[in-house]
C-alpha positions as CSV (number, residue, x, y, z in Angstrom):
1,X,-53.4,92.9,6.9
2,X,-50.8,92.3,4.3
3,X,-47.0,92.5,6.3
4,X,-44.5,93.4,3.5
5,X,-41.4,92.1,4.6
6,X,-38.1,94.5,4.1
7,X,-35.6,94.0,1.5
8,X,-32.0,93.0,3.2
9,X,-29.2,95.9,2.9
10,X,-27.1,95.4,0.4
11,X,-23.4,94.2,0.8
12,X,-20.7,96.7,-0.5
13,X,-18.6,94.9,-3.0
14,X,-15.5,95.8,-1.2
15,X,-17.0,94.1,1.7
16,X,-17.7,90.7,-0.2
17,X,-14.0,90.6,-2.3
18,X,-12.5,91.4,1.6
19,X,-14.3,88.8,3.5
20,X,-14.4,86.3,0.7
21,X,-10.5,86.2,0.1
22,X,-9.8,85.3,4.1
23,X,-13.1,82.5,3.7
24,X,-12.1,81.0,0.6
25,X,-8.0,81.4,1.5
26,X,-9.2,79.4,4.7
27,X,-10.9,76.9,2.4
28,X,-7.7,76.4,-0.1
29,X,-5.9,75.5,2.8
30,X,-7.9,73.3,4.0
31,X,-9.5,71.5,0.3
32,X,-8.3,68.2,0.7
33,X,-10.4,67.9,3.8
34,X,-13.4,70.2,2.4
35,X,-14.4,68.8,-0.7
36,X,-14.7,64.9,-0.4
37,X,-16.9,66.1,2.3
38,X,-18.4,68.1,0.3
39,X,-18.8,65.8,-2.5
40,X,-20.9,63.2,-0.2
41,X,-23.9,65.9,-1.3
42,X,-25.2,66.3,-4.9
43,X,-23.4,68.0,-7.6
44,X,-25.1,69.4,-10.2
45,X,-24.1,70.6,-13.4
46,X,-24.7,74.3,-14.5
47,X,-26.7,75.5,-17.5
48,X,-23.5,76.4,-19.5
49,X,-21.5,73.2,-18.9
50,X,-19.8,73.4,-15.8
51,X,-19.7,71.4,-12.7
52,X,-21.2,72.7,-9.1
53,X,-20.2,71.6,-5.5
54,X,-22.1,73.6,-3.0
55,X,-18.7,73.7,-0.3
56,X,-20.3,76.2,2.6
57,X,-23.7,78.4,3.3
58,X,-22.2,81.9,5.1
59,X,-24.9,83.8,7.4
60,X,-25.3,86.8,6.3
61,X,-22.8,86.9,3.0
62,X,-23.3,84.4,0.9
63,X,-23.0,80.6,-0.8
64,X,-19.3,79.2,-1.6
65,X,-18.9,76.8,-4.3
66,X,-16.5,74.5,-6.0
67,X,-16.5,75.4,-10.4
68,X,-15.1,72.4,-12.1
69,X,-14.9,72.8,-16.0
70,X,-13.5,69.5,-16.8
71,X,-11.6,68.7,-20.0
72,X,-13.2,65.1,-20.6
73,X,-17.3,66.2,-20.5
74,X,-19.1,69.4,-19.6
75,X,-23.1,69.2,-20.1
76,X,-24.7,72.2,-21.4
77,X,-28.9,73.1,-21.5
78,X,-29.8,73.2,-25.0
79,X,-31.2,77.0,-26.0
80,X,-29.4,78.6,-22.9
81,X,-27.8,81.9,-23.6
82,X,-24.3,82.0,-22.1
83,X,-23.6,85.8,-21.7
84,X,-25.5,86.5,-18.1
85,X,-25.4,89.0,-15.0
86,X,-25.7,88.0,-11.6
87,X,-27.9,89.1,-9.0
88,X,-25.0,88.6,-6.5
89,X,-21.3,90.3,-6.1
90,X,-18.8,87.4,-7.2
91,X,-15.1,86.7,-5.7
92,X,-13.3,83.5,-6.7
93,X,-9.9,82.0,-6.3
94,X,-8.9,80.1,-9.7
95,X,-7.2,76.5,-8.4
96,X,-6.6,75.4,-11.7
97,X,-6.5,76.0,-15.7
98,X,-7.1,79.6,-16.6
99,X,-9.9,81.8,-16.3
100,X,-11.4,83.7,-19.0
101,X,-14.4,86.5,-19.3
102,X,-15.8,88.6,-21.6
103,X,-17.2,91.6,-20.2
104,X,-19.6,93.7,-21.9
105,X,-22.2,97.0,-22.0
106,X,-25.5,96.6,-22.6
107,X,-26.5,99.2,-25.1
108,X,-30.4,99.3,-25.5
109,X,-31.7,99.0,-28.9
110,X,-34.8,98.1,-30.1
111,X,-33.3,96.6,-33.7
112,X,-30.8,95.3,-31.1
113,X,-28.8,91.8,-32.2
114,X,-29.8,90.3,-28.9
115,X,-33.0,89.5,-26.6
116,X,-33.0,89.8,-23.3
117,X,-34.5,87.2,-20.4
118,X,-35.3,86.9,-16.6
119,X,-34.2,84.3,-14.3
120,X,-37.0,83.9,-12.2
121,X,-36.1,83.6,-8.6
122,X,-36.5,79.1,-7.7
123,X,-39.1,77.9,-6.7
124,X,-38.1,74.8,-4.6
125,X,-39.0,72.5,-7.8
126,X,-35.9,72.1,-8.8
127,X,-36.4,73.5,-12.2
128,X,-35.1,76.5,-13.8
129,X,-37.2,79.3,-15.6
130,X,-35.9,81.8,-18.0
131,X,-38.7,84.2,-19.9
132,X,-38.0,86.5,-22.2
133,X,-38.2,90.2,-20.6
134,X,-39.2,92.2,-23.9
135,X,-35.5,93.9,-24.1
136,X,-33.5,94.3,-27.0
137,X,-29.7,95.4,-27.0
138,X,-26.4,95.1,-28.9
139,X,-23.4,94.2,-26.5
140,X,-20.0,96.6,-26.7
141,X,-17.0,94.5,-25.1
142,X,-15.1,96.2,-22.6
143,X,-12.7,93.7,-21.0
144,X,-11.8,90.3,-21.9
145,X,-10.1,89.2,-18.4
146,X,-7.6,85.9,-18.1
147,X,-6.8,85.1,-14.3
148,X,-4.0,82.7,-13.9
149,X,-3.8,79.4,-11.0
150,X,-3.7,81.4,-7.6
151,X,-5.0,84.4,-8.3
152,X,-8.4,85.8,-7.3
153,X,-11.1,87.2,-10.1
154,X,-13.7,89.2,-8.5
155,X,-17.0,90.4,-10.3
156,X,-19.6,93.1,-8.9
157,X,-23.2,92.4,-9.8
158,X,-24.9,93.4,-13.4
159,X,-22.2,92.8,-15.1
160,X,-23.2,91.4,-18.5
161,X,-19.8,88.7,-18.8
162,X,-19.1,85.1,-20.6
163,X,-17.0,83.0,-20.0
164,X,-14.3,81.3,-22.3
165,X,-13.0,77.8,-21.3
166,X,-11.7,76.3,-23.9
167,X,-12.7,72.7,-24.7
168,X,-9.9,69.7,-23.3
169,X,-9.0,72.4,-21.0
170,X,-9.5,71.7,-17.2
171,X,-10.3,75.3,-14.8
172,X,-11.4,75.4,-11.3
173,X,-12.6,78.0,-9.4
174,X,-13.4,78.3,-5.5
175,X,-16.2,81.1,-6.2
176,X,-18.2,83.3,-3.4
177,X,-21.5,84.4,-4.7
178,X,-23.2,87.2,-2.3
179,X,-26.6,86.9,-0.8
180,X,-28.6,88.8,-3.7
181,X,-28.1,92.8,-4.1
182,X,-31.6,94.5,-4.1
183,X,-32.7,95.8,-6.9
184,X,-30.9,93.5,-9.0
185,X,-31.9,90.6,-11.4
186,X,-30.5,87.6,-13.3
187,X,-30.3,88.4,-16.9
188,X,-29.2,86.7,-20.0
189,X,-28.4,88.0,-23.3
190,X,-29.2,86.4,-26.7
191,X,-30.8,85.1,-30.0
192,X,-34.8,85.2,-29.8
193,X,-36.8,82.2,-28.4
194,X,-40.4,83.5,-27.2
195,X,-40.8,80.7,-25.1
196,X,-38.5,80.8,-23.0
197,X,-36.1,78.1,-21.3
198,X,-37.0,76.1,-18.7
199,X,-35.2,72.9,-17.3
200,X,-34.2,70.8,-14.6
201,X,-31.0,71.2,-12.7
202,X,-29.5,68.1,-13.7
203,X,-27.1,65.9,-11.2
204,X,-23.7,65.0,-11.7
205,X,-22.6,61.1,-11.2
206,X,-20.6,60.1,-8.6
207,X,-18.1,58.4,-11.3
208,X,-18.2,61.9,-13.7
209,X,-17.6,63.7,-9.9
210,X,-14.4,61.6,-9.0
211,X,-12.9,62.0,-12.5
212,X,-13.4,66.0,-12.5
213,X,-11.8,66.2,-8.7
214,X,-8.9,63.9,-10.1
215,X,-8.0,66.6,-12.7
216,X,-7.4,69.2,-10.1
217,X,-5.6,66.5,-7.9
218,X,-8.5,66.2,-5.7
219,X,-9.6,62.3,-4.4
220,X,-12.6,60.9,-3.2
């Protein structure tokens, strides 16, 4: 007998902006204490240049993170399209810098400009698997949003966004990212490549770590 195991229920988005603005107020107020001991763990940096600090696994809601994009070095995966949706509903507090997306509507085509690939769901390997997903689409912007030093951004899943830091500029963002919504993939958006992407997850160095924190006033 084959047991199929039920998909969760999703979360409301309401429910994750509500619950991650007293959880990550709780954390601001707290970050000097947080985040060094955070920071005794493995950073890694992201596939479109940008440094992640896993700060606090929440039953039942979701993973908080520390988003550094630091002015001095970011370290981007060769190939990897940077307009995306998320499986999960997003809600971050921006500690430094500004913040700036793109959002967009995908608008099926197939002559579309743009391909369209899966994130498949890890593995445990530590690598990273994007496949192409047969899709074709153009992209019509519908918001380009800026979200200033102490004020939350908040994102709902499937939203095609990018976003815009510029380079020599630092940002920081204290980000919720919801259990994933069912139903809901990660996609990316952009020029052909029929193989695919795949890499490893690479690590951040301690010294490359300490130098980020410093820029948003944070020592370890």
């Amino acid at each position: 007998m084959t047991l199929t195991m039920p998909e969760p229920e999703p979360l409301e988005f309401s429910e994750v902006v509500n619950r991650g603005r007293l959880l990550i107020e709780d954390i601001v107020s707290n970050i000097s204490k947080v985040v060094p001991l955070a920071a005794a763990r493995t950073a890694y940096w992201h596939p479109t240049g940008f440094i992640v600090l896993n700060l606090q696994d929440v039953d039942g809601l979701g993973l908080v993170r520390l988003h550094i994009w630091s002015r001095d070095r970011r370290t981007k995966r060769r190939g990897n399209p940077e307009t995306h949706s998320h499986v999960f509903h997003l809600t971050s507090f921006v500690l430094k810098g500004k913040y700036v997306e793109h959002q967009f509507r995908e608008v099926p085509s197939e002559t579309g400009e743009f391909f369209g690939y899966q994130v498949i769901p890890p593995t445990g390997d530590g690598i990273d698997r994007v496949v192409p997903d047969g899709s074709r689409c153009d992209l019509d912007l519908v918001a380009v949003e800026e979200t200033d030093a102490g004020k939350f951004h908040n994102l709902p899943a499937g939203v095609f966004h990018r976003t815009e830091i510029q380079e020599g500029e630092t940002c920081a963002t204290i980000a919720l990212l919801s259990r994933p919504q069912p139903g809901m993939l990660d996609r990316l958006v952009g020029p052909e490549n029929h193989s695919g992407i795949e890499g490893e997850r690479l690590p951040v160095d301690r010294r490359t770590l300490a130098a980020a924190l410093l820029e948003i006033g944070i020592k370890i």
